[in-house]
C-alpha positions as CSV (number, residue, x, y, z in Angstrom):
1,X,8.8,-24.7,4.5
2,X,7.4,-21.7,5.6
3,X,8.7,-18.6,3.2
4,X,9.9,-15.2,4.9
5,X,8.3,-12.7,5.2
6,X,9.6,-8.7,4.7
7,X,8.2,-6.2,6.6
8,X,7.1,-3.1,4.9
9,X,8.0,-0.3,7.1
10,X,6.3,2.7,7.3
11,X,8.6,6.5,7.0
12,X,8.5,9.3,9.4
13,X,6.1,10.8,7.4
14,X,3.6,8.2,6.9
15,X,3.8,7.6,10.7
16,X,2.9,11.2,11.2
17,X,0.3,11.8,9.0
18,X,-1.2,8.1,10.0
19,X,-1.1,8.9,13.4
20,X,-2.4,12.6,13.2
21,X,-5.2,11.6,11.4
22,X,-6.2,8.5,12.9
23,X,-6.6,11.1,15.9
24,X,-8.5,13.5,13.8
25,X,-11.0,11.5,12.5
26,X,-11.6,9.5,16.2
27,X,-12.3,12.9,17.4
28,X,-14.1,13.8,14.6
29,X,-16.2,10.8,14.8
30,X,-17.0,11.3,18.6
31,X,-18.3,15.0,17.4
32,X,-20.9,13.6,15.0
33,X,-22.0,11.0,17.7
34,X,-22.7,13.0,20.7
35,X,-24.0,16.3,18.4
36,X,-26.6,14.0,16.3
37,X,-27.8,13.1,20.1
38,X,-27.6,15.8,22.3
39,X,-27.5,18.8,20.2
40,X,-29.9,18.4,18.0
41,X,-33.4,17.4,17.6
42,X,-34.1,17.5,13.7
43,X,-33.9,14.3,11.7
44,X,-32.4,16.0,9.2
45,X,-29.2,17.3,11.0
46,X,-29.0,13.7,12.5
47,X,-29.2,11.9,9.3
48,X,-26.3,14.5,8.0
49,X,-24.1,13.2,11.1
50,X,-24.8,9.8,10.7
51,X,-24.1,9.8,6.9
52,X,-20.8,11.6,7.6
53,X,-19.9,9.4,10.5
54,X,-20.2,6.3,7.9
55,X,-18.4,8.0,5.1
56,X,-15.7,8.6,7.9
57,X,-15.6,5.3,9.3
58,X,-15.8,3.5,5.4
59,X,-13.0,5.7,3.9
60,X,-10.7,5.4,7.2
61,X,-11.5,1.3,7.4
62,X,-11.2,0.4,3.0
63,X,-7.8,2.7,3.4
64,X,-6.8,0.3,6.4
65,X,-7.4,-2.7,4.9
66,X,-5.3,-1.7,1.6
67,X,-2.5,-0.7,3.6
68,X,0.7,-3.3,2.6
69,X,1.9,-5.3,5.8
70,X,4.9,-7.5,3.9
71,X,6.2,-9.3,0.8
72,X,7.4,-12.7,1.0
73,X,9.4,-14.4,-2.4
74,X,8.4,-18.0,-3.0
75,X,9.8,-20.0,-5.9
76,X,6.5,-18.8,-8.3
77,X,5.5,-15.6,-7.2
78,X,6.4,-12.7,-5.1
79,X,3.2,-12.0,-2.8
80,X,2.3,-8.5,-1.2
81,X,0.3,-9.4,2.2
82,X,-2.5,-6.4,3.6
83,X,-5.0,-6.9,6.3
84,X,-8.0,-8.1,3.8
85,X,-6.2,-10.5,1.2
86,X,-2.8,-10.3,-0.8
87,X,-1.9,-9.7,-4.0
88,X,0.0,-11.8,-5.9
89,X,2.5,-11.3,-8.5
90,X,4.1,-14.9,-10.8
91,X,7.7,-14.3,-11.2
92,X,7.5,-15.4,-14.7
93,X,5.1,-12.5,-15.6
94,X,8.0,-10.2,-13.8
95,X,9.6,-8.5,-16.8
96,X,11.5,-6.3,-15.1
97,X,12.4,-5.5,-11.9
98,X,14.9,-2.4,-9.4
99,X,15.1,0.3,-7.2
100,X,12.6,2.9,-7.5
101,X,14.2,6.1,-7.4
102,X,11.7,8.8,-6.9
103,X,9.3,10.1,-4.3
104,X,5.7,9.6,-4.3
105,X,5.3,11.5,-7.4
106,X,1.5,13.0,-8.1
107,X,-1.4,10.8,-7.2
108,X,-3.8,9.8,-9.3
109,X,-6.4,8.1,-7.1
110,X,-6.0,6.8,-3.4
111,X,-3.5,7.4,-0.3
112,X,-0.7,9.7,-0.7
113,X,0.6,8.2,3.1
114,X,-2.6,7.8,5.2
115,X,-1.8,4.3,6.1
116,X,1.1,3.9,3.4
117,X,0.9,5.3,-0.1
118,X,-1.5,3.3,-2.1
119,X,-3.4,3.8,-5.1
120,X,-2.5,4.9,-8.8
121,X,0.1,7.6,-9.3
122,X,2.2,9.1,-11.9
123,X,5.9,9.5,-11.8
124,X,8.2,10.8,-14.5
125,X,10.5,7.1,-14.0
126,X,7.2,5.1,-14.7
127,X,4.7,7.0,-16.0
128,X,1.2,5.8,-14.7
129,X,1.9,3.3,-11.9
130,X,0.4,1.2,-9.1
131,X,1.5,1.9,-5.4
132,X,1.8,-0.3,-2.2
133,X,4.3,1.6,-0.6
134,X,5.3,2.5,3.1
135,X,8.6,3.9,3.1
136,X,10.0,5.3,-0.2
137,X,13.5,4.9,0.8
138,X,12.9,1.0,0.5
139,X,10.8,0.7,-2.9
140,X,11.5,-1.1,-5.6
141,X,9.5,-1.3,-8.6
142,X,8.4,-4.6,-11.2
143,X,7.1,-4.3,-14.5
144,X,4.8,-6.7,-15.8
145,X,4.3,-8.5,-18.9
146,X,1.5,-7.2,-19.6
147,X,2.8,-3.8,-19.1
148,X,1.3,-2.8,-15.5
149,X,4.0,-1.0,-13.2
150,X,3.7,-1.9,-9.7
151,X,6.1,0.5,-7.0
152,X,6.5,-2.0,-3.8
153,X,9.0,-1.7,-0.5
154,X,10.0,-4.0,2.0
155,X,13.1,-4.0,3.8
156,X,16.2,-6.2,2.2
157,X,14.2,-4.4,-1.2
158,X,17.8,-5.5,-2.5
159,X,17.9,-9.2,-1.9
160,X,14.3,-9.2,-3.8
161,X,15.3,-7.5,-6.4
162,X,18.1,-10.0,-7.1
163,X,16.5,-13.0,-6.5
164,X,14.0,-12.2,-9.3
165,X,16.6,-10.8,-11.2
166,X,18.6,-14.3,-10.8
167,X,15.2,-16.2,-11.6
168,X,14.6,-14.5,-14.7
169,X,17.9,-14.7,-16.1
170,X,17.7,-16.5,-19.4
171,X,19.4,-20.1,-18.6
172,X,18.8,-19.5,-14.5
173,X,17.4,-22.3,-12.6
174,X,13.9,-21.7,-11.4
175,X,14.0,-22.2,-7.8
176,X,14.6,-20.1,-4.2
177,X,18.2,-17.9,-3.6
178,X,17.4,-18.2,0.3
């Protein structure tokens, strides 16, 4: 049986920044192209282009492929899908899970919502945290045995956030609330 799959939706916000510099960074890279070619004859000026063009290009793409798509819940582990791999959380290592409360708070390294926020940030409910976050609004956050804090959303955040409860309960059955 196929598990389902909870879209991670993206806020206003995110859309707009996303969007506005997606369109920034095309034109940006169109620039460097056609300058390194037509305006310029030194190697050195073309080599500058060319290097920024790449760093462009490799920040805009490794941001892309970070960016969370959905969660699905199976019976062992609750699994965060992107565009290049997933990450993959056991529900027995789930300590403790609920609604995250707070707004982005200050980032530490990584997105603050080009393509989602993503990246290691620092909230005053957490402390020091992991992101993979598109709309605030819908985030929920687990805590790890080991002690890692992870800030997720998906939509129906809620029925996530009680199944695991459920599945953790001391005495609860191991096995799917679908």
């Amino acid at each position: 049986m196929k598990d389902k799959r909870y879209t991670v939706n993206w806020s206003r916000s995110v859309k707009a920044l996303t969007i506005t510099l997606s369109i920034i960074f095309v034109l940006t890279e169109l620039f460097l192209l056609i300058a390194s070619f037509n305006f310029t004859d030194d190697w050195h000026d073309r080599a500058w282009c060319l290097f920024t063009f790449i760093v462009i290009l490799s920040v805009s793409a490794y941001t892309m492929a970070l960016t969370p798509l959905s969660i699905s819940l199976t019976p062992a582990e609750l699994i965060l899908y992107r565009p290049i791999g997933k990450k993959m959380f056991p529900i027995d290592c789930i300590q403790h899970i609920d609604v995250y409360n707070e707004e982005a708070g200050i980032r530490i390294f990584g997105s603050g919502g080009f393509w989602g926020f993503v990246g290691l940030f620092y909230s005053k409910q957490l402390g020091k945290h992991s992101a993979y976050v598109g709309d605030y609004h819908e985030a929920f956050y687990i805590i790890l045995n080991s002690g890692k804090k992870v800030v997720l959303s998906c939509e129906n955040r809620d029925f996530i956030i009680s199944s695991i409860t459920k599945r953790n309960a001391p005495n609860s059955p191991k096995q799917p609330t679908n």
